[in-house]
Every structure is written in structure tokens, then in C-alpha cells.
C-alpha atoms as one frame of an Amber mdcrd trajectory, in Angstrom:
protein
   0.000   0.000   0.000   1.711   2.748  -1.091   4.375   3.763  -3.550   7.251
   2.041  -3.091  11.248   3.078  -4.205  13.985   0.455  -4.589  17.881   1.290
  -5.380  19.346  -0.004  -9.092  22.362  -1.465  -8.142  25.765   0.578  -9.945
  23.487   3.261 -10.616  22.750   6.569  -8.895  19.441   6.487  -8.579  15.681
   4.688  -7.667  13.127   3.272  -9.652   9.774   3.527  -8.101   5.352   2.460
  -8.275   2.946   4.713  -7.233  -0.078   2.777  -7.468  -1.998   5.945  -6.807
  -1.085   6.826 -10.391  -0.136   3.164 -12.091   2.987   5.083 -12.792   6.434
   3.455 -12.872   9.271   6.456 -12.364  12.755   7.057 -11.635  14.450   9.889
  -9.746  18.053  11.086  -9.204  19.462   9.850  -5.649  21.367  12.491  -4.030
  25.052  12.503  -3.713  24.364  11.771   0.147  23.386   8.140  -0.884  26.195
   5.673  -1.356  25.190   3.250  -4.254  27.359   0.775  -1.960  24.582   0.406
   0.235  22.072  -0.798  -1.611  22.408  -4.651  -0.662  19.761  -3.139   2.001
  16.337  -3.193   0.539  14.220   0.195   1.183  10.663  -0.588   2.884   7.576
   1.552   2.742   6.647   3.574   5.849   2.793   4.717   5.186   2.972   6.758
   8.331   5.556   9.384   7.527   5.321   8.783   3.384   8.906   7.904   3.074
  11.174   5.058   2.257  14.029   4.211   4.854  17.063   2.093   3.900  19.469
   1.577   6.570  23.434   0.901   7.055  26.179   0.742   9.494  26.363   4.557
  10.315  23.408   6.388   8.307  19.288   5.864   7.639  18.738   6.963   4.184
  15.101   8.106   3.810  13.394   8.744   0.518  10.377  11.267   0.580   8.036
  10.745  -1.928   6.436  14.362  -1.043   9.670  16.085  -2.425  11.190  12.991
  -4.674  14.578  14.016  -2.507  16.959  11.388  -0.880  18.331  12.513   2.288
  21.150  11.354   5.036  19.924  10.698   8.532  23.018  10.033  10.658  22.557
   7.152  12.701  22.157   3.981  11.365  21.761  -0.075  12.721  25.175  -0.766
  13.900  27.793  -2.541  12.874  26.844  -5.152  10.210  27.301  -6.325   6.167
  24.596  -5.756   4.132  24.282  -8.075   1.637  20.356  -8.924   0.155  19.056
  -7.882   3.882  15.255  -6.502   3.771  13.333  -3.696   5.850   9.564  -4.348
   6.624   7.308  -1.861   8.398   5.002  -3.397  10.932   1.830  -1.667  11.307
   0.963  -2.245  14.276   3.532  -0.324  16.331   4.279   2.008  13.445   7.515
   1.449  12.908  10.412  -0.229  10.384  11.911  -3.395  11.336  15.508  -4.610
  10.429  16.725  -7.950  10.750  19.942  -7.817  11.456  23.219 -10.450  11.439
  24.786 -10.162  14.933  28.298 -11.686  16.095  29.176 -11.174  19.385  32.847
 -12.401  20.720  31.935 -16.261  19.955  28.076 -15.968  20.503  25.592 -15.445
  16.594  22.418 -14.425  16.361  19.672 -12.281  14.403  19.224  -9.114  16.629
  15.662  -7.310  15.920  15.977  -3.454  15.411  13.129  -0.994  15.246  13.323
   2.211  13.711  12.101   5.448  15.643  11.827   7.852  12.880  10.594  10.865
  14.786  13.930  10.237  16.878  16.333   8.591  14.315  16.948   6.184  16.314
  17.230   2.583  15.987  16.519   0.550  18.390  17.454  -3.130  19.057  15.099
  -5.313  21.156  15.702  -7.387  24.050  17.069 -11.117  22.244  14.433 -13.883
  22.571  15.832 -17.407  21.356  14.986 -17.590  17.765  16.073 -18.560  14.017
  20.278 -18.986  13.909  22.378 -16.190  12.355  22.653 -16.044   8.385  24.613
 -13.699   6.681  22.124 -12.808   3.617  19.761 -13.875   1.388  16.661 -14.450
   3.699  13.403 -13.429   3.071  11.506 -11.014   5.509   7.561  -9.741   5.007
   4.694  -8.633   7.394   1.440 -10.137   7.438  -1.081  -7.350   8.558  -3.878
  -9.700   9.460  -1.437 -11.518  11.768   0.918  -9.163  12.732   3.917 -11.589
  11.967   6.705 -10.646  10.581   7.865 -14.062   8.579  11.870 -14.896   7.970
  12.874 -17.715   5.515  15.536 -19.312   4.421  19.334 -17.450   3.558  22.792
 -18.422   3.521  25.024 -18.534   6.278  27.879 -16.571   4.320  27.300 -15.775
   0.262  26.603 -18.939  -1.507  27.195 -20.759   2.240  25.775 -23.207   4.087
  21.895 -23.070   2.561  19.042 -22.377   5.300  15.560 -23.499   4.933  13.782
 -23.069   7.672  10.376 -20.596   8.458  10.107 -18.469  11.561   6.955 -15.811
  12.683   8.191 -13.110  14.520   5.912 -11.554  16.413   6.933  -7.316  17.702
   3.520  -6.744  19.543   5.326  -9.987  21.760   8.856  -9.704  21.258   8.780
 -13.800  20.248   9.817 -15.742  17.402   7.630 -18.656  16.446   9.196 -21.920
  14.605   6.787 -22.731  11.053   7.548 -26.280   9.862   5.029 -26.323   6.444
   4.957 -29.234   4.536   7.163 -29.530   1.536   5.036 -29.209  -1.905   6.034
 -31.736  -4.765   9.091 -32.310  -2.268  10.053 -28.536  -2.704  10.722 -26.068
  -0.326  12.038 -22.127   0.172  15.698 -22.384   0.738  19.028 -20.415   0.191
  18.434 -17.179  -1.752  15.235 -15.515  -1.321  14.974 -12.598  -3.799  11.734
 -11.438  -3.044   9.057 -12.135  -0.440   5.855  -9.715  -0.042   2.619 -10.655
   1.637  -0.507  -9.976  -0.121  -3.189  -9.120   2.202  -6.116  -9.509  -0.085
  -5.692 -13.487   0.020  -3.942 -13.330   3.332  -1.348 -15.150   1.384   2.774
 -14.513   1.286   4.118 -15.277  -2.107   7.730 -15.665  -2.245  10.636 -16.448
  -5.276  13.336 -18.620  -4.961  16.391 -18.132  -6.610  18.259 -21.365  -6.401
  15.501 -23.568  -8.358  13.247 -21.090  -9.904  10.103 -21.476  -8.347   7.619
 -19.135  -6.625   6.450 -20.009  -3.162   2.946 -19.409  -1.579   2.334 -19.650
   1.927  -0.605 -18.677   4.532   0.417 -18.391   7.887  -2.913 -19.186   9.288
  -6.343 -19.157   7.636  -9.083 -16.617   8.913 -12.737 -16.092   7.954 -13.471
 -12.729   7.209 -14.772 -12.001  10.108 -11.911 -12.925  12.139  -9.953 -10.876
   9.591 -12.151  -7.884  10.639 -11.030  -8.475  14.425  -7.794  -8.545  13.771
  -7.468  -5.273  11.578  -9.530  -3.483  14.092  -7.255  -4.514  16.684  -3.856
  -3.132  14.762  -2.478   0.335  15.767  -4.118   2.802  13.811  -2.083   6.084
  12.768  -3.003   9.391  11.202  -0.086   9.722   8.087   0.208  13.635   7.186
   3.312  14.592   4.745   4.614  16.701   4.418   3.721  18.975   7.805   3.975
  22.383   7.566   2.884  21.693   3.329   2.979  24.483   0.743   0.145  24.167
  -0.849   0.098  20.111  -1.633  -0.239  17.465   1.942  -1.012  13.922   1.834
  -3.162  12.538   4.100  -3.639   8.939   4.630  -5.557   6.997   7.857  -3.029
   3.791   8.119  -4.148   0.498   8.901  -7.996   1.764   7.232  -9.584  -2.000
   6.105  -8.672  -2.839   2.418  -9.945  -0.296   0.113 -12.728   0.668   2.168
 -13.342   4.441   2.308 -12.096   6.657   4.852 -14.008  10.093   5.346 -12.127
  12.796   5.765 -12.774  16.271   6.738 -10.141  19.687   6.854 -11.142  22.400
   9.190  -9.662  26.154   9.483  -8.996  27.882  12.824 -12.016  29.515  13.020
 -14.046  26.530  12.529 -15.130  25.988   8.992 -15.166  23.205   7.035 -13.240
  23.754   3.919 -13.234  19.854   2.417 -15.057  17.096   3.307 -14.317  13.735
   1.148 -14.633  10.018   1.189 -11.529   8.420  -0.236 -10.059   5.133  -0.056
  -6.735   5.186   0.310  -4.848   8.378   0.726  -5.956  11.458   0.097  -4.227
  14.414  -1.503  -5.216  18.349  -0.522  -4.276  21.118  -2.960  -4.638  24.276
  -0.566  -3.984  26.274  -3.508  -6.189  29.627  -2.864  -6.019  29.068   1.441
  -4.404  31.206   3.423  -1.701  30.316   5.806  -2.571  29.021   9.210  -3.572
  26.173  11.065  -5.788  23.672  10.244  -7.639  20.536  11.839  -7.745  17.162
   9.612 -10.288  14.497  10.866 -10.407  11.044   9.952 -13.216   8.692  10.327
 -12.926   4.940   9.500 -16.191   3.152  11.153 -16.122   4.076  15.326 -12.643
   5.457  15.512 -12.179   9.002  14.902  -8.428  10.473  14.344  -7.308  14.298
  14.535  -4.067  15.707  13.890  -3.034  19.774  13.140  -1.715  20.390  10.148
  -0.171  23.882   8.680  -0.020  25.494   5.412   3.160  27.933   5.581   3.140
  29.927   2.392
């Protein structure tokens, strides 16, 4: 849900979808990128309306608002980044990184969480979980069952092959073994490229590099109904970017069910309503012809009501 920006490797600069716009586009990445990072995958944060990629020392975000790359100093610690993925988990709000940890003769995969109001990232208290791979894993969050699913990777490149499933679960802080059945005698293992969860199906669909196959797997099967319990129990967040806006903001009520409609209302200072709109998805204000000031955007998906100030600085 959202657009979405990923690095071309050797070249200085992104490729991105805005399904918003069924548009594909590429943009100039700033000198304060390194092109020597990109073995991190960038991840989607609805939220703020940016892409984050992180390394050793920096966070590089992407802001779709202004199509500029900038350098947050402060990144997840020592570490080689080689075919690692970001995910961000909806329901604390925030970007998760997997990362490969050595410690004197002690390995493991240390879970880091990305504050992005306080560039900070923060690694969690270790729970015993999968064993420490170097690269190649796969890493996606299912948002009906707020698991965050790891599979497979090498131990160092082209290694010792893993293929083993694990649920990670941030509301908890626990990691969950998965032991599916092998299909035709086939299973995810070694090199993940690509693993993305699609929530429509409640379905993870994943491609394996070594012997050319895609991968589908369902963590656990849900009526609809239970579906609706679970989305209404996720953390729900107000997105506005950029904040102060001149004259352009995009609003967007995260963690809204599917493509139903959100309605959304903008009111001035003195109390008047100046747009009132049912969108699904995000919504985009052009304030063109406002004046300055402070305004009031309300968001109403079902019984929850959100409100957050917003300000037009011309």
C-alpha cells in the first residue's frame, strides 16, 4: 500500500510504483546516498510517506512528497549488508531490520526498530529464535497476523543453505518456529529474492532463486470475520506529509480495512469546514487559494475518529 522506491544497483538512482497513479518512475538519488549500500532493501513507511534504507552509520530516507533522498546520521550498527530486507510493521508504526549479529563467539539475528521521529534505531531485548545467516533471507509482514515471517538465507554468500520458516511476532517480542509441509518435495531455501505478503488473500508469495520457483504460503487461515477483528485490533495512525505543506499534503488513515473508504474532513482555525471527502486510500489536498494558518484534519474509519493539526506555511 503505497508507492514504493527500490535502489538499481551501480546506478545513482531509484526506480519507483505509485499505485496511486499506475505510474512506474525514476528519480536522481542524491550525492548523500552511497550506491554501496544498496544490498539493504528500502521498505515503505505509510505513516511518515517515506522510504528508509538503513546501514552501518546512516538511515537513508526517501520522501516521496519532495522525490529528494536525504542522510539521517545514525544507522543499525555494525553489520554487512548483503540482500538484507526492511519491513514496516503496522501495528507499532515502525520499520523493522533484521539484522546479522556476532558477538565475541556468541551469533544471532538481533531485531531493530526504527524510531523515525527520533532517528533512532533501536534493538530489542534477544528472545531465542532462528540462527544467524549472513544474507539472502526473506523477511515480510502479514497485517492480518501481525507476523513478521523470515525464511531461508545463507550462512555466508553462496554458504551453508538455510531453509527453515520463523513468525516473529513485535507486539510480543517472540519468534515462532513454522515447519510447512514440503510441496512436490520442494521447499524455500538459500536465496530468497523477493518475499511480499498480499493481504487480499492473506497469502505470502515468495521467489526462490536457487531452483526457480515461486512459493505461496498462509500463515494461518481466517474467515473474514476474524480478519475484521484482527485489523480493528492493529495500531491505527493518522499519516500527514509533508507537515507544515505548501500548498500540496497527503493525508492517509493507516491500517484503514482494504480499500474501504475513509471520510475525511479539513477544518480552518475559526471553525469551517473547507473539504469534506470520502476516499479510499490516501488522500491528496491542494490548498492552492487558502491562506496560511492552522488547520484541523479528521479522519473517520467506522467508530474510531483520528485528529491531527496540520499547517499550510506559504
Amino acid at each position: 500500500g503505497g508507492p514504493y522506491s527500490a535502489p538499481v544497483a551501480g546506478v545513482s538512482g531509484a526506480c519507483y510504483y505509485n499505485p496511486d497513479t499506475d505510474v512506474f518512475g525514476y528519480t536522481n538519488v542524491s550525492s548523500a546516498v552511497s550506491v554501496g549500500n544498496v544490498g539493504c532493501r528500502l521498505a515503505y513507511d505509510p505513516v511518515n510517506d517515506v522510504a528508509v534504507m538503513p546501514d552501518s552509520i546512516n538511515t537513508y530516507v526517501y520522501d516521496f512528497s519532495t522525490n529528494r533522498w536525504t542522510s539521517r546520521a545514525g544507522g543499525v550498527g555494525k553489520s554487512t549488508y548483503v540482500y538484507h530486507r526492511t519491513v514496516f510493521v503496522n501495528s507499532i508504526g515502525k520499520m523493522l531490520y533484521l539484522k546479522p549479529t556476532i558477538s565475541g563467539t556468541d551469533s544471532f539475528m538481533a531485531v531493530c526498530l526504527y524510531d523515525y521521529t527520533n532517528n533512532q534505531w533501536i534493538e530489542q531485548s534477544r528472545v531465542p529464535g532462528p540462527a544467524y545467516r549472513w544474507c539472502k533471507f526473506g523477511l515480510a509482514y502479514d497485517s492480518i497476523n501481525d507476523i513478521v515471517l523470515m525464511v531461508a538465507g545463507q550462512l555466508t554468500w553462496g554458504g551453508k543453505a538455510f531453509s527453515d520458516m520463523w513468525a516473529y511476532h513485535p507486539s510480543e517480542n517472540r519468534w515462532e518456529a513454522l515447519s510447512p509441509a514440503p510441496i512436490g518435495g520442494k521447499k524455500p531455501t538459500s536465496e530468497i529474492l523477493c518475499t511480499v505478503y498480499n493481504p487480499k488473500d492473506n497469502v505470502f508469495v515468495m521467489s526462490c532463486n536457487e531452483i526457480g520457483t515461486l512459493f505461496a504460503y498462509r500463515y494461518k487461515k481466517v474467515n473474514q470475520s476474524a480478519v475484521d477483528k484482527l485489523t480493528s485490533n492493529l495500531k491505527t495512525e493518522l499519516g500527514i506529509s509533508p507537515n507544515p505543506f505548501n500548498p500540496i499534503v497527503r493525508i492517509v488513515m493507516n491500517n484503514a480495512s482494504g480499500n474501504l473508504p475513509v471520510d475525511y474532513a479539513i477544518v480552518s482555525s475559526d471553525g469551517r469546514c473547507v473539504l469534506s471527502k470520502s476516499v479510499a486510500g490516501k488522500m491528496v489536498w491542494n490548498a492552492t487559494g487558502y491562506p496560511s494558518g492552522v488547520y484541523i484534519v479528521r479522519a473517520k474509519f467506522r467508530d474510531e475518529i483520528l485528529t491531527r493539526r496540520i499547517v499550510l506555511a506559504k
